[in-house]
ChimeraX commands (.cxc) that place a marker at each C-alpha (Angstrom):
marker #1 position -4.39,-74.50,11.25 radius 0.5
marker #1 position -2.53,-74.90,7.93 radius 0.5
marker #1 position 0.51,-77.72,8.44 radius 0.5
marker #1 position 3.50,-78.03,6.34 radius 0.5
marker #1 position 4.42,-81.53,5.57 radius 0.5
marker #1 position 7.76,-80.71,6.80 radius 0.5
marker #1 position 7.96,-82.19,10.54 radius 0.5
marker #1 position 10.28,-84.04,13.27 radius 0.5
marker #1 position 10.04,-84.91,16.24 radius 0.5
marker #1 position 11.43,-87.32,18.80 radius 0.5
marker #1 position 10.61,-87.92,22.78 radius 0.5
marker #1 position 11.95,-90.89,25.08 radius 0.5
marker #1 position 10.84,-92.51,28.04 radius 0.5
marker #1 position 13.05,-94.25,30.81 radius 0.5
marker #1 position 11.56,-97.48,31.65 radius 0.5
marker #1 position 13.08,-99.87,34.81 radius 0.5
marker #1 position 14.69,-101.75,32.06 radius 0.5
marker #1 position 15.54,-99.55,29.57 radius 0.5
marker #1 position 14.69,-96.67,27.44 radius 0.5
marker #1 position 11.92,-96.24,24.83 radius 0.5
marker #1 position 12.70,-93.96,22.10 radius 0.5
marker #1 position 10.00,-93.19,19.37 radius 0.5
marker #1 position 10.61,-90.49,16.16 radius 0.5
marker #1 position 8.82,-88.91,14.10 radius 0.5
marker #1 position 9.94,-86.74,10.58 radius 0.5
marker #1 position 8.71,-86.25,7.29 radius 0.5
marker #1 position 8.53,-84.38,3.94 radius 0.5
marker #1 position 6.02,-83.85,0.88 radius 0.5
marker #1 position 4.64,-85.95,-0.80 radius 0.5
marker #1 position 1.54,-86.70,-2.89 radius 0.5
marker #1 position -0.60,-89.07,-0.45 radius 0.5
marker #1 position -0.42,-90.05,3.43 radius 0.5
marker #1 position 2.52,-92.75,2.65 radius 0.5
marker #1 position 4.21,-94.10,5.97 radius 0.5
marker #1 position 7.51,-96.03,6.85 radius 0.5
marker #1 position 8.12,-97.74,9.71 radius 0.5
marker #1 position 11.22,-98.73,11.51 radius 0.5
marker #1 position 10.00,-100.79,14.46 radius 0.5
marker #1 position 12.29,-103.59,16.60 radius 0.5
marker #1 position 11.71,-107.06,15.85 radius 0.5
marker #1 position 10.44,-107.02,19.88 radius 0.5
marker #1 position 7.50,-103.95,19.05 radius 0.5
marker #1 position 6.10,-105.14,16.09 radius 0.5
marker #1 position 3.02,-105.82,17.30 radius 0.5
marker #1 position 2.85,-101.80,17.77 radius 0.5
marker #1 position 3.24,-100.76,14.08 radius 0.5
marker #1 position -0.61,-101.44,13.56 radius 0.5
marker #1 position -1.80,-99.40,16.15 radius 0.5
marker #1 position 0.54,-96.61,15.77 radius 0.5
marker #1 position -0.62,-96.33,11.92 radius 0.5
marker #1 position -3.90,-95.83,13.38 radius 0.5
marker #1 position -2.93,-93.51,15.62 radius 0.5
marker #1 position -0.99,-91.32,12.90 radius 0.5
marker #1 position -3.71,-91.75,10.18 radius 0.5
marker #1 position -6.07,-89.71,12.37 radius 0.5
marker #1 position -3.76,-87.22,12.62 radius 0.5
marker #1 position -2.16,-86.82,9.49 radius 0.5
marker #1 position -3.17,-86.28,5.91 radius 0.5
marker #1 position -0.72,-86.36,3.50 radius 0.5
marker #1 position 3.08,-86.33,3.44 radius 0.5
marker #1 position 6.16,-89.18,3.58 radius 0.5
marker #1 position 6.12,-90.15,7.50 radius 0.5
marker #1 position 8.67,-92.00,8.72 radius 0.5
marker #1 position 8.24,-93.72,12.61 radius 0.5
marker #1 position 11.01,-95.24,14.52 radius 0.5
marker #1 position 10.30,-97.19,17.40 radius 0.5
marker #1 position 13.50,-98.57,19.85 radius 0.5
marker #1 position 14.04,-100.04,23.03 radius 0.5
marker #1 position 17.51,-99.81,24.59 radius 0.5
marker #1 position 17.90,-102.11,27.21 radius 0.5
marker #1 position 19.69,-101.00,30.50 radius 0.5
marker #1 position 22.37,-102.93,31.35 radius 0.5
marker #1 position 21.94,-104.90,34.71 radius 0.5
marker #1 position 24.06,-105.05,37.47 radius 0.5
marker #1 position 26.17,-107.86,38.05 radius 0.5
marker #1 position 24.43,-108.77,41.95 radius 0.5
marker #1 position 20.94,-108.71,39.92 radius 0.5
marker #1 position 21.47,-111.25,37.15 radius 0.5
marker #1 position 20.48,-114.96,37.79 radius 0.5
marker #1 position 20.89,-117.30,34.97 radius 0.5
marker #1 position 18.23,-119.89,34.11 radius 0.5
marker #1 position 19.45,-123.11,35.41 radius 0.5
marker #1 position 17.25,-125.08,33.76 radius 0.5
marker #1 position 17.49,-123.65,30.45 radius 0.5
marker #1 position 21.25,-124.02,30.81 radius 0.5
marker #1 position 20.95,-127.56,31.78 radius 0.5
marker #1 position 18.49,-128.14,28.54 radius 0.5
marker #1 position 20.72,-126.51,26.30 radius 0.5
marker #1 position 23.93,-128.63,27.69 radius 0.5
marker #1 position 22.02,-131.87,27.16 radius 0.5
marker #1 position 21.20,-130.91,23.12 radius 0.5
marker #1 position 24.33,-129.96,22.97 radius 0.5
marker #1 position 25.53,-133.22,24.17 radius 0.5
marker #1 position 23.00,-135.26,22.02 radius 0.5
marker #1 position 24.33,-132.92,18.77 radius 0.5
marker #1 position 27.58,-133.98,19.58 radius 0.5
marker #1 position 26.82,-137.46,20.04 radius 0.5
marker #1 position 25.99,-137.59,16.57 radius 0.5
marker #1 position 27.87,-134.93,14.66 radius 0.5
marker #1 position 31.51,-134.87,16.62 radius 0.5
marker #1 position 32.79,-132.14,15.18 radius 0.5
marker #1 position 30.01,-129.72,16.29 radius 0.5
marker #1 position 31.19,-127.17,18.37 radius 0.5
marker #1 position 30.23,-126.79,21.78 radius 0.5
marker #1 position 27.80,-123.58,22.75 radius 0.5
marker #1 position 30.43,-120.97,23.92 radius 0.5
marker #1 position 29.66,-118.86,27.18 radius 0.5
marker #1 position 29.22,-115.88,24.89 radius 0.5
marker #1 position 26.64,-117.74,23.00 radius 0.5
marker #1 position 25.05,-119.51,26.06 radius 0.5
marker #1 position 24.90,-116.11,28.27 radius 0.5
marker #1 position 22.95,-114.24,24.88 radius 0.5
marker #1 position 20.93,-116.88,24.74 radius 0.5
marker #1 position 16.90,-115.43,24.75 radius 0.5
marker #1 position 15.59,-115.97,27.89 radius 0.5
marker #1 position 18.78,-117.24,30.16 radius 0.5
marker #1 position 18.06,-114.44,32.27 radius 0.5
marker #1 position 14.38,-115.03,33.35 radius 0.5
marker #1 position 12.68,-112.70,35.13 radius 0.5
marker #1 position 15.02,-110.39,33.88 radius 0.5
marker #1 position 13.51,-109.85,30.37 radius 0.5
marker #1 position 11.10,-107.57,29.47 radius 0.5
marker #1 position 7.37,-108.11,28.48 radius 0.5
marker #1 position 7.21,-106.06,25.46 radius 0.5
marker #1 position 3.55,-106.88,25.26 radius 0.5
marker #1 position 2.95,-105.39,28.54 radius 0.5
marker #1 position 4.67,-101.90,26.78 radius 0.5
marker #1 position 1.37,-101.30,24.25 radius 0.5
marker #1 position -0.19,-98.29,26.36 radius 0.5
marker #1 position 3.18,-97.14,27.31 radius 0.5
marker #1 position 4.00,-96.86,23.55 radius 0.5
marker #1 position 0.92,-95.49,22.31 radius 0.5
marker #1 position 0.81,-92.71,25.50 radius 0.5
marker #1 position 4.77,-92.01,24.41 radius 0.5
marker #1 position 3.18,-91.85,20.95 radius 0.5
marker #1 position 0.89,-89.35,21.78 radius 0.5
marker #1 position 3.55,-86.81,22.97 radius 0.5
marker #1 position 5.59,-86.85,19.99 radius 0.5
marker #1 position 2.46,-86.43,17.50 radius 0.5
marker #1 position 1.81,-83.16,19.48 radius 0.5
marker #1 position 5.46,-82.05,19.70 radius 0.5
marker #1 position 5.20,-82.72,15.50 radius 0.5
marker #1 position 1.96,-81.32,14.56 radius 0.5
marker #1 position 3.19,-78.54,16.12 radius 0.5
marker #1 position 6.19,-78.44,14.51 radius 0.5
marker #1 position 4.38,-78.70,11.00 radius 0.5
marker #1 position 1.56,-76.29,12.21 radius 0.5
marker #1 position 4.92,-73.66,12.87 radius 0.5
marker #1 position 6.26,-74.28,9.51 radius 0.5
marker #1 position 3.08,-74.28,7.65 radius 0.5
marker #1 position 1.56,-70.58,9.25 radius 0.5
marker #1 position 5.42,-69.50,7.51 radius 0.5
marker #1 position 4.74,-70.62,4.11 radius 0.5
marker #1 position 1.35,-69.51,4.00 radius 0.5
marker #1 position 2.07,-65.81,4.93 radius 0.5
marker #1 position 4.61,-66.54,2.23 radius 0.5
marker #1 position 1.98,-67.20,0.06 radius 0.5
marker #1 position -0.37,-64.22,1.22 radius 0.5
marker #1 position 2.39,-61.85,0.52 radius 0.5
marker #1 position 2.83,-63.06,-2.76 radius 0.5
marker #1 position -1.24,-62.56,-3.84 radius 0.5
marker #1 position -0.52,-59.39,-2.35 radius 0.5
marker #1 position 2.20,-58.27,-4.70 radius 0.5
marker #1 position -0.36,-59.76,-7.28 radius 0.5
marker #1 position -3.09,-57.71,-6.28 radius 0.5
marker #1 position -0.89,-54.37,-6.92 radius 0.5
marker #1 position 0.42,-55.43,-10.22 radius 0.5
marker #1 position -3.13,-56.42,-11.78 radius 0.5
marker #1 position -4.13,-52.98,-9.90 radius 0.5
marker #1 position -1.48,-50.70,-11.83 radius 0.5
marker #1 position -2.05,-52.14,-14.68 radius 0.5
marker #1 position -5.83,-52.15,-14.66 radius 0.5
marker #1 position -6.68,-48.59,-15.28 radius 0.5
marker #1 position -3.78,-48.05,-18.08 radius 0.5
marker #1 position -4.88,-50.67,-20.56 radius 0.5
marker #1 position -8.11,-48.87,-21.67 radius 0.5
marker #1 position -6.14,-45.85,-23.13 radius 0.5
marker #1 position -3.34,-47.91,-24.18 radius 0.5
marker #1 position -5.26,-50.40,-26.36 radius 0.5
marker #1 position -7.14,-47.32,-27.39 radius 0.5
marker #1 position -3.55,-45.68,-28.52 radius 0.5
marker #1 position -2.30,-48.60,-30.07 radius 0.5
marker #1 position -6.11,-49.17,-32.32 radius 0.5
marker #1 position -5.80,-45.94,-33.63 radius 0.5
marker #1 position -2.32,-46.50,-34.69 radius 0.5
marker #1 position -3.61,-49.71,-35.77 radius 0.5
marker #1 position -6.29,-47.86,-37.92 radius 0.5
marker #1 position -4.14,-45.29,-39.75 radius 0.5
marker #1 position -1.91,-48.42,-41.03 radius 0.5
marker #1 position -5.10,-50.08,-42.29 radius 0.5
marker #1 position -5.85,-46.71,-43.97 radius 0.5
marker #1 position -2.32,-46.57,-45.49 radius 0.5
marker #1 position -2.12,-50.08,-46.64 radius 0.5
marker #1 position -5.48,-50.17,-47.88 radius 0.5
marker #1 position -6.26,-47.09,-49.25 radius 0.5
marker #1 position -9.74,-47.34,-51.01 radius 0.5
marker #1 position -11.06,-49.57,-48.64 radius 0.5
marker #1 position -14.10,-48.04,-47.40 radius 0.5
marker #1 position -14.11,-46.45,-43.45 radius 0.5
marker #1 position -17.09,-49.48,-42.25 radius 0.5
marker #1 position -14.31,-52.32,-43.35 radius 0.5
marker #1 position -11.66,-50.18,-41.76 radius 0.5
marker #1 position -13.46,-50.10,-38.27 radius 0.5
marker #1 position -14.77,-53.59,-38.93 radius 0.5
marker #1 position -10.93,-54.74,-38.91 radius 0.5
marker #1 position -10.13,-52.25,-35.94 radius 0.5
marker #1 position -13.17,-53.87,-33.92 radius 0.5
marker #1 position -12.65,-57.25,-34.09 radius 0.5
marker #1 position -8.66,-56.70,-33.18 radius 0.5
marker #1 position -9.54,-54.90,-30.14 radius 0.5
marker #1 position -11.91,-57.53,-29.12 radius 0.5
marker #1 position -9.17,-60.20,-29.24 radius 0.5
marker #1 position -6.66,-57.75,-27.05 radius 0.5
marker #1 position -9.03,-57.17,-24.61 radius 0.5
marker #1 position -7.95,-58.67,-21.62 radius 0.5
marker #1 position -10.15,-57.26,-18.57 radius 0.5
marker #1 position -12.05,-60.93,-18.30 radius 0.5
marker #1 position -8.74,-61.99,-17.73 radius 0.5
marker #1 position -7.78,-59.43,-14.94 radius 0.5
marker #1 position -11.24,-59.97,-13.38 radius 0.5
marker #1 position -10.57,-63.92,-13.24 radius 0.5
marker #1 position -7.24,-63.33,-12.09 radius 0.5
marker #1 position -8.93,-61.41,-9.26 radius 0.5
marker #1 position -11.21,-63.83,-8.40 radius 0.5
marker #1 position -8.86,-66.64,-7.88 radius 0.5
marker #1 position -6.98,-64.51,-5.79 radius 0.5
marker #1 position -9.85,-64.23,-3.44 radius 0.5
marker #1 position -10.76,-68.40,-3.22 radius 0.5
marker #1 position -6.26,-68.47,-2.49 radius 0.5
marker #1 position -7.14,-66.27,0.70 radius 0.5
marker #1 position -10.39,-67.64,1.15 radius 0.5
marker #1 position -8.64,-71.11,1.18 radius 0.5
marker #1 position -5.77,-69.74,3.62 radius 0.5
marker #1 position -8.27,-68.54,5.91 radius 0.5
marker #1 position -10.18,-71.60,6.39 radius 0.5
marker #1 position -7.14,-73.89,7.14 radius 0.5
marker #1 position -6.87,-77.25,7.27 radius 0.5
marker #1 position -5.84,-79.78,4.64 radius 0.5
marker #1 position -5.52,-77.07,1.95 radius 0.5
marker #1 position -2.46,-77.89,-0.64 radius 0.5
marker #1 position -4.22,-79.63,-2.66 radius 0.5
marker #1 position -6.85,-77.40,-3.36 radius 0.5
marker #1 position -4.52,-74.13,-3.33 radius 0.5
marker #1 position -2.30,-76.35,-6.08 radius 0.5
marker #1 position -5.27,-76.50,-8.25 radius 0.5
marker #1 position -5.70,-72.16,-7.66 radius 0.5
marker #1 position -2.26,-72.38,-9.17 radius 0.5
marker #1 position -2.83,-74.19,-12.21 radius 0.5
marker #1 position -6.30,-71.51,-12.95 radius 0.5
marker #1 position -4.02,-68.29,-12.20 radius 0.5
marker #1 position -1.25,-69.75,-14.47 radius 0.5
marker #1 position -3.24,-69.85,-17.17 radius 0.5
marker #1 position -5.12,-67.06,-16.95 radius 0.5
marker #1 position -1.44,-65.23,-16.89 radius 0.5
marker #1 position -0.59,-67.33,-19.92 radius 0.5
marker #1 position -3.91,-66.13,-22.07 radius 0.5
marker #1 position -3.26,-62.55,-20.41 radius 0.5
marker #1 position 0.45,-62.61,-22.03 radius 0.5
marker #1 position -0.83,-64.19,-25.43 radius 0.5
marker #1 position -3.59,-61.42,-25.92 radius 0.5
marker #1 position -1.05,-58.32,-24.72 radius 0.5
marker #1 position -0.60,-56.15,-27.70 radius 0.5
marker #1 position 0.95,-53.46,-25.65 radius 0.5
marker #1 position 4.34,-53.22,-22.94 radius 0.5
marker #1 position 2.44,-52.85,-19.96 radius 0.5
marker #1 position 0.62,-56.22,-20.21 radius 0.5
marker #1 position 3.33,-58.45,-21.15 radius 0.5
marker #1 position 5.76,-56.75,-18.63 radius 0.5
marker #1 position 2.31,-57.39,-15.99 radius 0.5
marker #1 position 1.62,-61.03,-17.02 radius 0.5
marker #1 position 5.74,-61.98,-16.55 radius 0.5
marker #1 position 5.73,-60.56,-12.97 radius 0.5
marker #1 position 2.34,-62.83,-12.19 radius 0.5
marker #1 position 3.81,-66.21,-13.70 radius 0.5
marker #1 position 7.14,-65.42,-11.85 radius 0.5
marker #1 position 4.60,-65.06,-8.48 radius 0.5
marker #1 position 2.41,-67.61,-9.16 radius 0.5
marker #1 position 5.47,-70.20,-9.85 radius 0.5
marker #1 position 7.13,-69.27,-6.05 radius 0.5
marker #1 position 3.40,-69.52,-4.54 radius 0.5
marker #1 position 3.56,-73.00,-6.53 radius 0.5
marker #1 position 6.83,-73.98,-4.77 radius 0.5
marker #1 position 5.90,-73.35,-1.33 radius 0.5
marker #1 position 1.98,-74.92,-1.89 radius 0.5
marker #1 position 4.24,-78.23,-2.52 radius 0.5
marker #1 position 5.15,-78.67,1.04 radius 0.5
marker #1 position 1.53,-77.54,2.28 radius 0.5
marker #1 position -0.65,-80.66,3.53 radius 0.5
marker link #1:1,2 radius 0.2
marker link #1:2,3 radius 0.2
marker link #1:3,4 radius 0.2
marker link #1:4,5 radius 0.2
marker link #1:5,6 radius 0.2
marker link #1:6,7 radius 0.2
marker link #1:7,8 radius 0.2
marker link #1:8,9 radius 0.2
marker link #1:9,10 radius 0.2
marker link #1:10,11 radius 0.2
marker link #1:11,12 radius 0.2
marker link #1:12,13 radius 0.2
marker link #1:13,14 radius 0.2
marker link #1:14,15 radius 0.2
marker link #1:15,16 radius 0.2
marker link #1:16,17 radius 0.2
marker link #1:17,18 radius 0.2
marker link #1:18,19 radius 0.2
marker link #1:19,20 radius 0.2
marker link #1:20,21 radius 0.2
marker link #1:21,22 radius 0.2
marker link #1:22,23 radius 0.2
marker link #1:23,24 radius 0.2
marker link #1:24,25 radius 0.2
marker link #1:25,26 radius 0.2
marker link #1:26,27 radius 0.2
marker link #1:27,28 radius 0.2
marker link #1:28,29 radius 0.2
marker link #1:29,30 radius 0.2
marker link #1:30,31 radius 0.2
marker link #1:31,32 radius 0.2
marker link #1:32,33 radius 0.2
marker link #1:33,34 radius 0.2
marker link #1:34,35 radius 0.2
marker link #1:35,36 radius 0.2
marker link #1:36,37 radius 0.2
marker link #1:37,38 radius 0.2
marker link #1:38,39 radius 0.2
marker link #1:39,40 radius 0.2
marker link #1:40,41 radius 0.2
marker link #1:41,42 radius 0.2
marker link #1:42,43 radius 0.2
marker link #1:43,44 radius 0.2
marker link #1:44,45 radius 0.2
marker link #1:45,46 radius 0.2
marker link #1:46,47 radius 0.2
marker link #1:47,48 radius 0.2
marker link #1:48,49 radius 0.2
marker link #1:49,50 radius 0.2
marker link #1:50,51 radius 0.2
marker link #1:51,52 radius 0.2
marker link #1:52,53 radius 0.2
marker link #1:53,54 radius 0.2
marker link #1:54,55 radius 0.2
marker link #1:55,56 radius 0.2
marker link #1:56,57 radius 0.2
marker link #1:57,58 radius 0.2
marker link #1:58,59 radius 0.2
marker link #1:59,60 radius 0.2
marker link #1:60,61 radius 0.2
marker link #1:61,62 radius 0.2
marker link #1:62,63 radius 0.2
marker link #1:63,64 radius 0.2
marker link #1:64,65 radius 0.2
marker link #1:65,66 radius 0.2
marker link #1:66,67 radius 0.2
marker link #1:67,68 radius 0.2
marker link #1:68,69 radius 0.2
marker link #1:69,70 radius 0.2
marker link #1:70,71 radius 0.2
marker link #1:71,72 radius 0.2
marker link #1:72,73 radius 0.2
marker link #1:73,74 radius 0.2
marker link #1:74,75 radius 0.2
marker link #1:75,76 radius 0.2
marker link #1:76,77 radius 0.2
marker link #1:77,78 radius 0.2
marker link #1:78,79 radius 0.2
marker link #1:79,80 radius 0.2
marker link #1:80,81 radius 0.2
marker link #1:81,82 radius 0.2
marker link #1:82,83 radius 0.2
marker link #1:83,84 radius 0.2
marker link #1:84,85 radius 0.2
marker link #1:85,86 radius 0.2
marker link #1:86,87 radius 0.2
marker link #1:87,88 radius 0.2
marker link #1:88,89 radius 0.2
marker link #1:89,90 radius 0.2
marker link #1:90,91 radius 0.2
marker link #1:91,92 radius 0.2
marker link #1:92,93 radius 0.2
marker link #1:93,94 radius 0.2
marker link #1:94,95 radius 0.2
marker link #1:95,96 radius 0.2
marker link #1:96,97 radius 0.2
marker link #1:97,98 radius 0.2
marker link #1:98,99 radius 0.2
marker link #1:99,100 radius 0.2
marker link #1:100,101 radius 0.2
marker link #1:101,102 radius 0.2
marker link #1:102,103 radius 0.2
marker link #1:103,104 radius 0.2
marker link #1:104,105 radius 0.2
marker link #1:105,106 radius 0.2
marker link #1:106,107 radius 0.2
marker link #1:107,108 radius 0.2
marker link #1:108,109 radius 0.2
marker link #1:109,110 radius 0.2
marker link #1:110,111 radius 0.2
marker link #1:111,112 radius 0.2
marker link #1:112,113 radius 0.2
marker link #1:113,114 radius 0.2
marker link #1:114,115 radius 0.2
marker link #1:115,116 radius 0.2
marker link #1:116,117 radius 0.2
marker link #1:117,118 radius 0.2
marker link #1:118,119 radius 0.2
marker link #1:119,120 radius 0.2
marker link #1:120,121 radius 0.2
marker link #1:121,122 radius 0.2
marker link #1:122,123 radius 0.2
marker link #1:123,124 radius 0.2
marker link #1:124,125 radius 0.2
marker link #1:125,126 radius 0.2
marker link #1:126,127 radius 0.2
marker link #1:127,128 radius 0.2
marker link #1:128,129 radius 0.2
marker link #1:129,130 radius 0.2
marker link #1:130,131 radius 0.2
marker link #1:131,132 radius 0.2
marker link #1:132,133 radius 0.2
marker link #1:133,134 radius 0.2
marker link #1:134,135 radius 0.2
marker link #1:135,136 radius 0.2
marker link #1:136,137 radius 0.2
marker link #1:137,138 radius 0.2
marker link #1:138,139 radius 0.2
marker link #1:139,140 radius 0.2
marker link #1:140,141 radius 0.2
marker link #1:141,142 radius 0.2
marker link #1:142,143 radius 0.2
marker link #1:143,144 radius 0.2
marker link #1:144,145 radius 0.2
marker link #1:145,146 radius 0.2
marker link #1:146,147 radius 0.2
marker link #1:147,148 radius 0.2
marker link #1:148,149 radius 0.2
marker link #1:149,150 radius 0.2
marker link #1:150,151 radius 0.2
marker link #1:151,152 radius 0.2
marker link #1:152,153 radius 0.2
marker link #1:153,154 radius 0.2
marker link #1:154,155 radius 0.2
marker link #1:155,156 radius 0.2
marker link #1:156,157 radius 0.2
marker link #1:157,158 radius 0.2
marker link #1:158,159 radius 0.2
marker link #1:159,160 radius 0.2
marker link #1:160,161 radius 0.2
marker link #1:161,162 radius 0.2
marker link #1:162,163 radius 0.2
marker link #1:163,164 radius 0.2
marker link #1:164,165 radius 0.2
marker link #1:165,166 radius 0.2
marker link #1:166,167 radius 0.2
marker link #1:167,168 radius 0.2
marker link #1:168,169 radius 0.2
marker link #1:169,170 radius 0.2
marker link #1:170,171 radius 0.2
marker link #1:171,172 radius 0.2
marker link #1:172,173 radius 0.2
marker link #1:173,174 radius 0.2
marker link #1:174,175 radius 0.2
marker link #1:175,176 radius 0.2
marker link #1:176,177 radius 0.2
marker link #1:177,178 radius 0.2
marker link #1:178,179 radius 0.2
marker link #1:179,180 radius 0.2
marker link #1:180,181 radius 0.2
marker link #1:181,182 radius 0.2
marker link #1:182,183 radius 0.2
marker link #1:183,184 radius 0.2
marker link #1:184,185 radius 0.2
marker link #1:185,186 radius 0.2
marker link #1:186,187 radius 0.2
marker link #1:187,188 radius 0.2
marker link #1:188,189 radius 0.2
marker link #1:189,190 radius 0.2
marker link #1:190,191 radius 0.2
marker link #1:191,192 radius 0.2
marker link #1:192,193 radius 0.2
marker link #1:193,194 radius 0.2
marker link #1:194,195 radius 0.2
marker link #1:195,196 radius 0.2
marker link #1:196,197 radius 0.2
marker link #1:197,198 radius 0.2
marker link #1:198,199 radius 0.2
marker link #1:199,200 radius 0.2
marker link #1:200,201 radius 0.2
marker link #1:201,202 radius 0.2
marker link #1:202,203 radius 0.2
marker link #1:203,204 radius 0.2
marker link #1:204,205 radius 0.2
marker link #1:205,206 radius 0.2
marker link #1:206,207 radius 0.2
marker link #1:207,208 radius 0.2
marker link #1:208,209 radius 0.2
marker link #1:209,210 radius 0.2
marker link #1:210,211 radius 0.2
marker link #1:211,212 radius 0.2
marker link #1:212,213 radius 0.2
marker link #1:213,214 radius 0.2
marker link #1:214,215 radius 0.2
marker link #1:215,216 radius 0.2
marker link #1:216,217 radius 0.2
marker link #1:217,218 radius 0.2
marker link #1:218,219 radius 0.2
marker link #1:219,220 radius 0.2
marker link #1:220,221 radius 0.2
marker link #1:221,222 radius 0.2
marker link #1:222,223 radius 0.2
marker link #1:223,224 radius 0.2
marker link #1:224,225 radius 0.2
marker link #1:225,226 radius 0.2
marker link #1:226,227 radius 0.2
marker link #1:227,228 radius 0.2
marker link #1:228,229 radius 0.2
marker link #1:229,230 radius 0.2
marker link #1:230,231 radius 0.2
marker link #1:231,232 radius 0.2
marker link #1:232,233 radius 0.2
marker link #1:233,234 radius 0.2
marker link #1:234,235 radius 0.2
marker link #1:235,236 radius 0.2
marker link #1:236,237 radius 0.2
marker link #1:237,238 radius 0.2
marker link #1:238,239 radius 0.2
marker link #1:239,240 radius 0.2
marker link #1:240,241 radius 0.2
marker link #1:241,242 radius 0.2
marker link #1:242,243 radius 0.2
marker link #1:243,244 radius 0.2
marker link #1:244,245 radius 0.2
marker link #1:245,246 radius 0.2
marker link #1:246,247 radius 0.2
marker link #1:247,248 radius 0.2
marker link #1:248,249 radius 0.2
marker link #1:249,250 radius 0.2
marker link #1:250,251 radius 0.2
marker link #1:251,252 radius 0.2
marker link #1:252,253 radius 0.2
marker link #1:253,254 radius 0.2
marker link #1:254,255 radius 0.2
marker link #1:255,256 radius 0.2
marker link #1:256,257 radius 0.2
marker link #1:257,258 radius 0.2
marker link #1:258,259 radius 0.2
marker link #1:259,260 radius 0.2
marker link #1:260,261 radius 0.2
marker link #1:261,262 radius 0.2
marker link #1:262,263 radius 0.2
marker link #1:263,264 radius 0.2
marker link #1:264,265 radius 0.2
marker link #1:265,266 radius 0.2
marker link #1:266,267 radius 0.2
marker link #1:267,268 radius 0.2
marker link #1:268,269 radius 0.2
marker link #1:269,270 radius 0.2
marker link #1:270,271 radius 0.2
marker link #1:271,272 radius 0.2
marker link #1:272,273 radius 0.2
marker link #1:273,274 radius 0.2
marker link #1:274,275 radius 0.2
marker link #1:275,276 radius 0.2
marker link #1:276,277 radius 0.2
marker link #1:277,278 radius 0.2
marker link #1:278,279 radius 0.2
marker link #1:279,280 radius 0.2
marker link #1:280,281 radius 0.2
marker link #1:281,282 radius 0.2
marker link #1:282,283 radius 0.2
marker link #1:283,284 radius 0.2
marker link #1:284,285 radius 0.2
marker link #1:285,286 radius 0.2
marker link #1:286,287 radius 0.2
marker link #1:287,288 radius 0.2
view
């Protein structure tokens, strides 16, 4: 399967004290590069989820988020810790004792207080195969979503080597007798400008201009990277890089084909082919 680098996804989970939200999205880019936005309480997770991603995943910008959002309790279930409370009422009294203008711990402060619930927390350690089991789900839902996108742009791709294919075809069989048109007009100038010159220099002259307008080991290169583009398309996987590379050999082989044309037809068939190779070249950029 051919993926774009294009993805999102995003799954949550309902917990009994809260709700576990993980995302996924990215875009192109050059190398597997990854950005995570974990809370404080997860971070342990970041490590294995990299692991878990970097299997997966070859190149693009990947962003992971990674939240817990805590259910609120019920009034009849909370229970304060006494004991903490107590603690924190004598350092607050000891503070006091020796700065007197400290102010007191308000309820506010005392009820937020990590931990002054107890038993009502949550052990976020205990949420590792929950997380990575969550995690699984949404790198399926994405690599789907990027395997969608990228079977898109490559049919975009194998339409364009299609148009390709027709334009080196028409123009194929019409350069022979138009470089053979153009050399003879080429010879009767030579004749005209240099008059005495014998008919050997004359033909000398004519056959060393049509060698440099030749262009079929051009067209027959173009061909054959043509075929490796499908070839590449075919065989899937982690392609973009190689298929950019494709890009740069048919560009230039449309750049030498344009320098070399001595007649319409060429130039007007080596314009069309760097105008197809350039969109092929903008969709390849989004191909992992």
């Amino acid at each position: 399967m051919i993926c774009s680098m294009t993805g999102y996804a995003v799954k949550t989970r309902d917990l009994e004290r809260g709700t576990l939200q993980l995302e996924l999205k990215s875009v192109n880019s050059r190398y597997l590069d990854f950005h995570f936005r974990v809370a404080e309480d997860l971070r342990a997770m970041e490590m294995p989820l990299r692991e878990l991603l970097a299997k997966r995943l070859n190149r693009g910008k990947v962003e992971c988020r990674l939240n817990f959002n805590a259910t609120a309790a019920r009034g009849e279930q909370l229970q304060i810790n006494v004991d903490l409370l107590d603690a924190l009422s004598a350092l607050g009294a000891q503070v006091r004792s020796r700065l007197p203008d400290a102010a007191p711990l308000s309820v506010n402060e005392a009820l937020r207080w990590p931990g002054m619930f107890g038993e009502q927390g949550v052990d976020f350690a205990a949420l590792g195969p929950v997380v990575l089991a969550l995690a699984n789900e949404v790198l399926e839902e994405f690599t789907a979503s990027r395997g969608r996108e990228g079977a898109k742009l490559a049919q975009t791709i194998v339409d364009r080597v299609g148009a390709m294919r027709r334009i080196v075809s028409d123009v194929a069989p019409r350069i022979p007798e138009a470089q053979a048109l153009f050399t003879e007009k080429l010879r009767q100038r030579l004749l005209e400008a240099l008059g005495n010159a014998s008919d050997d220099r004359i033909l000398q002259e004519v056959a060393v201009f049509a060698t440099r307008i030749d262009v079929a080991e051009e067209l027959s290169r173009l061909t054959t990277h043509l075929d490796e583009v499908e070839r590449v398309l075919k065989a899937g996987g982690a392609c973009g890089k190689r298929l950019d590379f494709l890009m740069q050999e048919l560009n230039r082989e449309a750049n030498t084909l344009a320098s070399k044309s001595a007649i319409t037809e060429v130039s007007q068939a080596a314009m069309e082919l760097k105008l197809l190779i350039e969109q092929m070249r903008e969709q390849i950029q989004n191909l992992e």
